[in-house]
KEVOVO-965492 format. One record per residue (C-alpha): x, y, z. Coordinates in steps of 0.25 Angstrom, whole numbers, plus 2048, in hexadecimal, padded with zeros to 3 digits. Layout:
BEGIN
<atom x="X" y="Y" z="Z"/>
...
//
This chain:
BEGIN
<atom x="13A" y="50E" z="7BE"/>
<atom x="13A" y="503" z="7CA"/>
<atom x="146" y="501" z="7D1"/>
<atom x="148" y="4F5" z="7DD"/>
<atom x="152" y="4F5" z="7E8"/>
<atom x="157" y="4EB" z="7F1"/>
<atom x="15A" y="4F2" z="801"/>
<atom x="15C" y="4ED" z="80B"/>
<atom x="14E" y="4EA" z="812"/>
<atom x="147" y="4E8" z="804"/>
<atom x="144" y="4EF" z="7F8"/>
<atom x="142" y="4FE" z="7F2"/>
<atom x="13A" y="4FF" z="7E5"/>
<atom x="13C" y="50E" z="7DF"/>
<atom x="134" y="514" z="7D3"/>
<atom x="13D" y="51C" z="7CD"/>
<atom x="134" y="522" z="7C2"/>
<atom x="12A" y="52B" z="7CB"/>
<atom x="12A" y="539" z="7C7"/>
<atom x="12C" y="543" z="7D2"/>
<atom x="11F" y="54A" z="7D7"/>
<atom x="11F" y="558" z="7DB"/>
<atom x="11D" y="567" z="7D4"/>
<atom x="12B" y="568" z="7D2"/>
<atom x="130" y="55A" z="7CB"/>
<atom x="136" y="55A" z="7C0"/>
<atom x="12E" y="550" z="7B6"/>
<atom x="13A" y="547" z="7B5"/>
<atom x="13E" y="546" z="7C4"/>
<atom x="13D" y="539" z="7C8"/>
<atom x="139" y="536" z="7D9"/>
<atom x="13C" y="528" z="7DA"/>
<atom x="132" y="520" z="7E4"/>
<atom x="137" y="515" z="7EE"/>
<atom x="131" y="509" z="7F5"/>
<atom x="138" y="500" z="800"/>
<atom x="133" y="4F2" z="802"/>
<atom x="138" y="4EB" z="80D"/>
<atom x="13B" y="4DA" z="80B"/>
<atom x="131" y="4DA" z="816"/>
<atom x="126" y="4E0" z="810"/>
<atom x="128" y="4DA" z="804"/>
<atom x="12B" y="4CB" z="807"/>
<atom x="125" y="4CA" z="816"/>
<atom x="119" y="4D2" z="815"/>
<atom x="117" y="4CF" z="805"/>
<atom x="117" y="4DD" z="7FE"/>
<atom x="120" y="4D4" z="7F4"/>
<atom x="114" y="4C9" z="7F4"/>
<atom x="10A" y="4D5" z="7F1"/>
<atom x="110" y="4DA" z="7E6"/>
<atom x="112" y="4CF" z="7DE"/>
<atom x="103" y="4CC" z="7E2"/>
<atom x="0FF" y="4DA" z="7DD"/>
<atom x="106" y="4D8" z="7CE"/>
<atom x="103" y="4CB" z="7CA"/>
<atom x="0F3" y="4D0" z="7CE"/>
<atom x="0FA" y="4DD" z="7C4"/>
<atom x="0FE" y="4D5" z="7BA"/>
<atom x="0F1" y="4CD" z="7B7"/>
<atom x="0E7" y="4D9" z="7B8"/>
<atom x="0E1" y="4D8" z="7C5"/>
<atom x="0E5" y="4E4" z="7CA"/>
//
């Protein structure tokens, strides 16, 4: 499961399904995953741009 925030400077994008690693996880343990993206990165330097770029190419087979 994908989850989006809103902050203050941006977004955080956290997978909430990855199962923990380690010898002593239990199988069921979940050890969610973030990513900050700042409204910089995304808008002015155009990691937003990319993305979209990158699953249009997805979405017709060519990568």
């Amino acid at each position: 499961m994908l989850s989006i925030g809103s902050r203050t400077k941006g977004y955080e994008i956290t997978n909430w399904s990855r199962y923990g690693s380690g010898e002593d996880v239990v199988p069921e343990y979940y050890e969610p995953t973030s990513l900050s993206l700042d409204y910089e990165l995304l808008y002015e330097y155009g990691l937003l741009d990319l993305w979209k770029t990158l699953g249009e190419k997805y979405e017709r087979g060519e990568m």
